[in-house]
N, C-alpha and C positions, 0 to 999 in steps of 0.2 A: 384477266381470267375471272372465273366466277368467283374461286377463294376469294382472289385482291377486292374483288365489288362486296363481298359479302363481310371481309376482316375490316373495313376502312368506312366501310357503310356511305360509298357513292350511292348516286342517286341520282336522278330526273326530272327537272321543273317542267311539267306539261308547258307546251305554248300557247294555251286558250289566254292565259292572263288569268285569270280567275280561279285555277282549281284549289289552288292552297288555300284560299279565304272561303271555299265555301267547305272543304274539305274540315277547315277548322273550326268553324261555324256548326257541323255536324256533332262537333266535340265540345262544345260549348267557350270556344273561344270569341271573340269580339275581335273587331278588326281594329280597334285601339291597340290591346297588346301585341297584336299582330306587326304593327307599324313602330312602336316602342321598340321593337327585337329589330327591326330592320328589314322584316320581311315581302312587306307592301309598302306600296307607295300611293299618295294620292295624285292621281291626273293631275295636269295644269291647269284645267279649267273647276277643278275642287270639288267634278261631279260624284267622281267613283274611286275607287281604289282596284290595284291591281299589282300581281304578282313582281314582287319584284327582279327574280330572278329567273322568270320565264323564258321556257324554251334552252336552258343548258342543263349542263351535268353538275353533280353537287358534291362537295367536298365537305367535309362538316369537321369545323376546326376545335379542339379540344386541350382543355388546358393540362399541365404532366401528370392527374390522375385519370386521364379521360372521358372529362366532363366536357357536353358538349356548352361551347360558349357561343358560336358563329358559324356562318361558312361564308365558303368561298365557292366559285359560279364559274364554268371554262363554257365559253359559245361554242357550238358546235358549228362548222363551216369557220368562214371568214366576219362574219358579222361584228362588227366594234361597238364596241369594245370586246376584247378577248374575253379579259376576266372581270368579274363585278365581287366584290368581299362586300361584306357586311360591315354597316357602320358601327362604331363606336358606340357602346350602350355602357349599363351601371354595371352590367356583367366582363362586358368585353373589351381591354384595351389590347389594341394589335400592338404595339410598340413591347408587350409584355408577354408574348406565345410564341411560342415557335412550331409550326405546323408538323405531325407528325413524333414529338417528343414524347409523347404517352407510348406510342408502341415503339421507338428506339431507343429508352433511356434505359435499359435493361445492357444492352448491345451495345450505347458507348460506354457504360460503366465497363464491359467486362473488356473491353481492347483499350479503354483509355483512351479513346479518342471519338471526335464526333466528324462528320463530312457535312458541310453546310453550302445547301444548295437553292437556288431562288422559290421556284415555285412548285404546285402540286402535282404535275406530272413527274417535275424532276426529284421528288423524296418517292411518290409513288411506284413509278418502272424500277429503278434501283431496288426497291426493297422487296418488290415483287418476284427479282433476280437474284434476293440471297443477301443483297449489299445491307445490313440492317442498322447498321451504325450513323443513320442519314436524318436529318432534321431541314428542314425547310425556312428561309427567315421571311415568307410571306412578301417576296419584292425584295425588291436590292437595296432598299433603307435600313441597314441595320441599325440596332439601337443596342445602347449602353445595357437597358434594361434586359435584352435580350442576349446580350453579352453575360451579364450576371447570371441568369439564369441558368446557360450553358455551365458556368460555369460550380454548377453545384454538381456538374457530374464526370465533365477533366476537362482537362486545361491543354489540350491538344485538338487542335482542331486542323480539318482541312479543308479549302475556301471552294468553293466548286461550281463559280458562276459562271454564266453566259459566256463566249470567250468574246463577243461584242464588245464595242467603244463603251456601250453604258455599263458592261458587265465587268471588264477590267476597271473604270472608274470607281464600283461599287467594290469589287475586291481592295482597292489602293484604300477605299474608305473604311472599311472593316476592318484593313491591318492596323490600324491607331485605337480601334476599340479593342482588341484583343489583345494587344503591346500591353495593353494601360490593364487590362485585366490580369498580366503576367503569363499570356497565353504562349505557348509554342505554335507557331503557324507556318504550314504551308501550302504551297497553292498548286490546283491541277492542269496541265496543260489540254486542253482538248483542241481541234479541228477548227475551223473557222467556220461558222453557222452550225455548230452541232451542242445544245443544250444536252447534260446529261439523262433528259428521256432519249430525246433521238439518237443520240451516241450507242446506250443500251441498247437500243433497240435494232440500231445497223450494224452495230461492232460485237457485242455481246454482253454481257457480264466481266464474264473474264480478263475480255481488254477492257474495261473499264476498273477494273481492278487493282491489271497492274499500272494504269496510269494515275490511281490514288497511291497505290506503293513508290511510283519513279515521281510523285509530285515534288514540286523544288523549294526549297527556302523562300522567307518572305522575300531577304533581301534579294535572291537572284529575280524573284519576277520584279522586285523594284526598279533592280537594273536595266532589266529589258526595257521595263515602261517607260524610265526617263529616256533611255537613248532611242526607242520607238518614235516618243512625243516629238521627239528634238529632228529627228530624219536625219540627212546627213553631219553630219559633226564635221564640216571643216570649216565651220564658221566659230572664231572664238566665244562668239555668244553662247551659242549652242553648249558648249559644252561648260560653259558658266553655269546655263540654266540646269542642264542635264545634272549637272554636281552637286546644285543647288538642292535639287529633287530629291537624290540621295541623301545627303551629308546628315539629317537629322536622324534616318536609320541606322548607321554606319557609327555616329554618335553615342548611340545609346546599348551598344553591345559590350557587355560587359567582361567577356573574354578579351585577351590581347591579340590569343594566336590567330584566332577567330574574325576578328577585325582586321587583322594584317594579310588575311588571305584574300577578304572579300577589298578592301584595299588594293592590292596588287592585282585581282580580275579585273577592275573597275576602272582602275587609270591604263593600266593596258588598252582597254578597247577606247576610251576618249581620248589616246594619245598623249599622256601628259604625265609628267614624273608621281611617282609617288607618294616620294616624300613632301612634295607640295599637296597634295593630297592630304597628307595624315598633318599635316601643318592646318588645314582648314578645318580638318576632326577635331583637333583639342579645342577649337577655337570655338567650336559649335559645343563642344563639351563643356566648356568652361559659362561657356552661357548660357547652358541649361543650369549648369550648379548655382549659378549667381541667381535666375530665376526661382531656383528649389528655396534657395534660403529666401527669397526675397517674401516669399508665399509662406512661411514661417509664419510672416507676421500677418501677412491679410488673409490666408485660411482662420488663422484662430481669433483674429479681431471678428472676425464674420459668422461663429459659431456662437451661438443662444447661450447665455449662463448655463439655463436646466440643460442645455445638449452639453456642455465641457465638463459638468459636475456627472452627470449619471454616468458618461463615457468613463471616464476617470475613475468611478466607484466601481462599474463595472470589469475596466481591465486590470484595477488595481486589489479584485478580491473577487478571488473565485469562488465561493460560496456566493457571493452577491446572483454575478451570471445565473447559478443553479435556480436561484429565487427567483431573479427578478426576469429572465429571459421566456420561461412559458409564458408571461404573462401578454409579451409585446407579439405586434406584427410590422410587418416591411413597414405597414399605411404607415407606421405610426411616426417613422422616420421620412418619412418623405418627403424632399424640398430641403433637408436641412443641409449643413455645411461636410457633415462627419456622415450623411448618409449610406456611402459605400462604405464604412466601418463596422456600421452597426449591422448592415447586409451581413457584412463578413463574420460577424460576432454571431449571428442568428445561422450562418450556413456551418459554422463549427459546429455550435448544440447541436442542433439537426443530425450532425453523425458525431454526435457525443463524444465532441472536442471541447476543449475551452481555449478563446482568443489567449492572446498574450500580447504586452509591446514588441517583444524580441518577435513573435511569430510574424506580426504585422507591417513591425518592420521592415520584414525580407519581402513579404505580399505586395506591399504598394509600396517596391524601392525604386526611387527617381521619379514619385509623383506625387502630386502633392498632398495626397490625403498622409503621407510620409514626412512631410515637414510638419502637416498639422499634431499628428503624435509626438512627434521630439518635442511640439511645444506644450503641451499638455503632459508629456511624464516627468520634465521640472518643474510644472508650476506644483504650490506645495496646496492641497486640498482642505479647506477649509472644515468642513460637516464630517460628522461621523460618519464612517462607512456601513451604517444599518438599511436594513431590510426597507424602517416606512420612508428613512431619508432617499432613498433610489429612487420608491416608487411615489415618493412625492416631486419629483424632477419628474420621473416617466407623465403624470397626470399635469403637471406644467403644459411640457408639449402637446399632450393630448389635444390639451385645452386651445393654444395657440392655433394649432389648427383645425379646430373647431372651430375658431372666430373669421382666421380668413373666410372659411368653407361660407360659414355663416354670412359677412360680406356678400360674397358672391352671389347667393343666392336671394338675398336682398337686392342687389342692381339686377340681377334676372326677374326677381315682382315687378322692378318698376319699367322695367323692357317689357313683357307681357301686360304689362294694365295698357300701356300705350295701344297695344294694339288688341289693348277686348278681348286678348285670348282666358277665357276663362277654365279651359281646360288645365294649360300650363298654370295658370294663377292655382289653380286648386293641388296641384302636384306640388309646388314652392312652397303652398303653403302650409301641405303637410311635410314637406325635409323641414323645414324649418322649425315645425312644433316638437320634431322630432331631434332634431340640431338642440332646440333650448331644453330638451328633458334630459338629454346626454352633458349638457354644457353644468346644469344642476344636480346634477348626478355625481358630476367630477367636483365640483365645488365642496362635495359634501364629505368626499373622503380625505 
């Protein structure tokens, strides 16, 4: 509808090749930043440049305050590739957005729950029908990061891909990111060849509705999938493997009654007793716990002094957090051993919580950023728990990865001189003037 095109701000790449670059050019744009954002490209032969998303419809992807970061591009007809997104820029990492989140994060906040669906048709039509609680994970790649994010606004989600070979493989892969996030998940069953636009759009709203309300437990679509993969079961293999596929889910349920039920669905349909069944759960149980403790020690051998000393000062004094947490961002944990802690510690402030070990505890229980706190709330803390001691750990790390960064972009001068790019050479070599004025800056405090 016109609303939807005018709320979501589609669009139209002319097919000349050319309108956007001269359109921008009229603006006083240069067709360097043009090609920096991802929006041109240059010919193979280096004579011209040209639009790069010429000839589709445009999706303009935006981060949860809706800012525009990128888009995304749907061919119109058959022509392949379907969709074209925009690459990777110093603004845009797609592993980090989820399409659509600026105008449904309002809607999963208020039902506590989100629907997560592949692409921009499929967050569009539904939402255009009323459905508003819908987020898009840009492809069937989910990621951890896009996990986290989700989960700054609940931890109920439901999975609502393709019902295709790649679109159940990419559910089966999302339910280990959201487990490990302490997600409640479950999953939609639709139609075979019917993404939730086309569903919408033949079925209505409403039965798409209720088939998010009848949508089933992780573990029931698990089941399905292993004894699907497996085809007939009267091969004992088969139903090894099939068990196989399970048993890690089935393992990690922390109800008893809850286990015993989906236990007795489960060997019922593979034929095979029960309690041999629940004899292979503990087994899988048991070697998940000898894992957890084993990780004890090599999460926290693996964790940076400055990262175990600020952790530690930080969940051991809450005045500390009040100080020292406006100061920090995600970057600044990035890469480290305890990084989904400090997420978690930054997503408490944000709605003016404070972490705890006990809170954390229960958050990441049976993973290992879990063993890494048991091992850190007995070690005994050396440094006073002040304000400059925190933020002298905080500017540590700073620093540390400042120096990688720095690294990097040093082997990127000597890639670029190789090849006489003196453009790139002139961009490296101003992050880099700018890398050592930051790097001298932390030095000083």
């Amino acid at each position: 509808t016109r609303e939807t095109i005018e709320r979501f701000r589609l669009g139209y790449s002319p097919a000349s090749g050319d309108a956007l670059i001269r359109s921008m050019k009229e603006k006083g744009f240069g067709v360097q930043v043009l090609e920096d954002c991802g929006l041109v490209k240059k010919a193979e032969d280096g004579t011209r440049y040209y639009d790069y998303f010429r000839g589709r419809i445009m999706f303009p992807i935006t981060d949860a305050q809706g800012r525009t970061l990128a888009f995304g591009a749907r061919a119109l007809g058959d022509k392949p590739p379907k969709y074209l997104n925009s690459p990777e820029t110093r603004l845009y990492n797609k592993s980090r957005n989820l399409y659509g989140l600026s105008y449904a994060r309002d809607a999963i906040r208020a039902r506590n729950q989100a629907v997560l669906v592949e692409g921009y048709m499929d967050f569009v039509v539904p939402f255009q029908h009323g459905i508003e609680n819908v987020v898009a994970s840009l492809g069937t790649s989910l990621t951890p990061q896009q996990v986290e994010l989700l989960g700054r606004y609940t931890h109920e989600v439901v999975v609502s891909y393709d019902p295709d070979s790649a679109g159940v493989a990419a559910t089966q892969r999302s339910l280990d990111l959201f487990l490990e996030g302490d997600f409640r998940v479950r999953v939609v069953r639709l139609p075979a060849g019917q993404d939730p636009d086309v569903f919408v759009r033949s079925s209505g709203s409403a039965e798409y509705r209720k088939r998010i309300e009848e949508s089933v437990p992780y573990l029931e679509f698990v089941l399905d999938a292993a004894i699907r993969n497996q085809g007939a079961l009267d091969d004992p293999k088969k139903k090894v493997q099939a068990m196989n596929a399970v048993l890690p889910y089935l393992a990690r349920l922390p109800s008893a009654v809850e286990r015993s039920d989906y236990v007795f669905q489960f060997a019922r349909r593979l034929g095979i007793e029960d309690q041999q069944l629940l004899a292979e759960i503990r087994r899988a149980a048991q070697q998940k716990k000898m894992r957890l403790d084993e990780n004890a020690i090599t999460a926290a051998s693996s964790m940076k002094l400055a990262e175990k000393r600020l952790l530690q000062l930080l969940l051991g004094h809450a005045d500390l957090q009040r100080e020292i947490l406006p100061l920090c961002s995600r970057e600044d944990f990035e890469g480290l051993a305890a990084a989904r802690v400090f997420s978690a510690l930054l997503d408490e402030f944000q709605e003016n919580r404070l972490g705890s070990y006990e809170g954390f505890h229960r958050k990441f229980a049976g993973e290992r950023e879990q063993a890494l706190l048991a091992q850190l709330e007995i070690e005994e803390v050396p440094e006073s728990p002040s304000r400059d001691t925190a933020e002298s750990f905080l500017n540590a790390l700073r620093t540390m990865r400042l120096a990688v960064r720095k690294q990097k972009i040093l082997a990127e001068i000597a890639e670029a001189a190789e090849r006489n790019d003196d453009e790139t050479l002139n961009y490296l070599f101003e992050q880099r003037v700018l890398m050592d004025r930051e790097l001298v800056s932390l030095s000083r405090k």
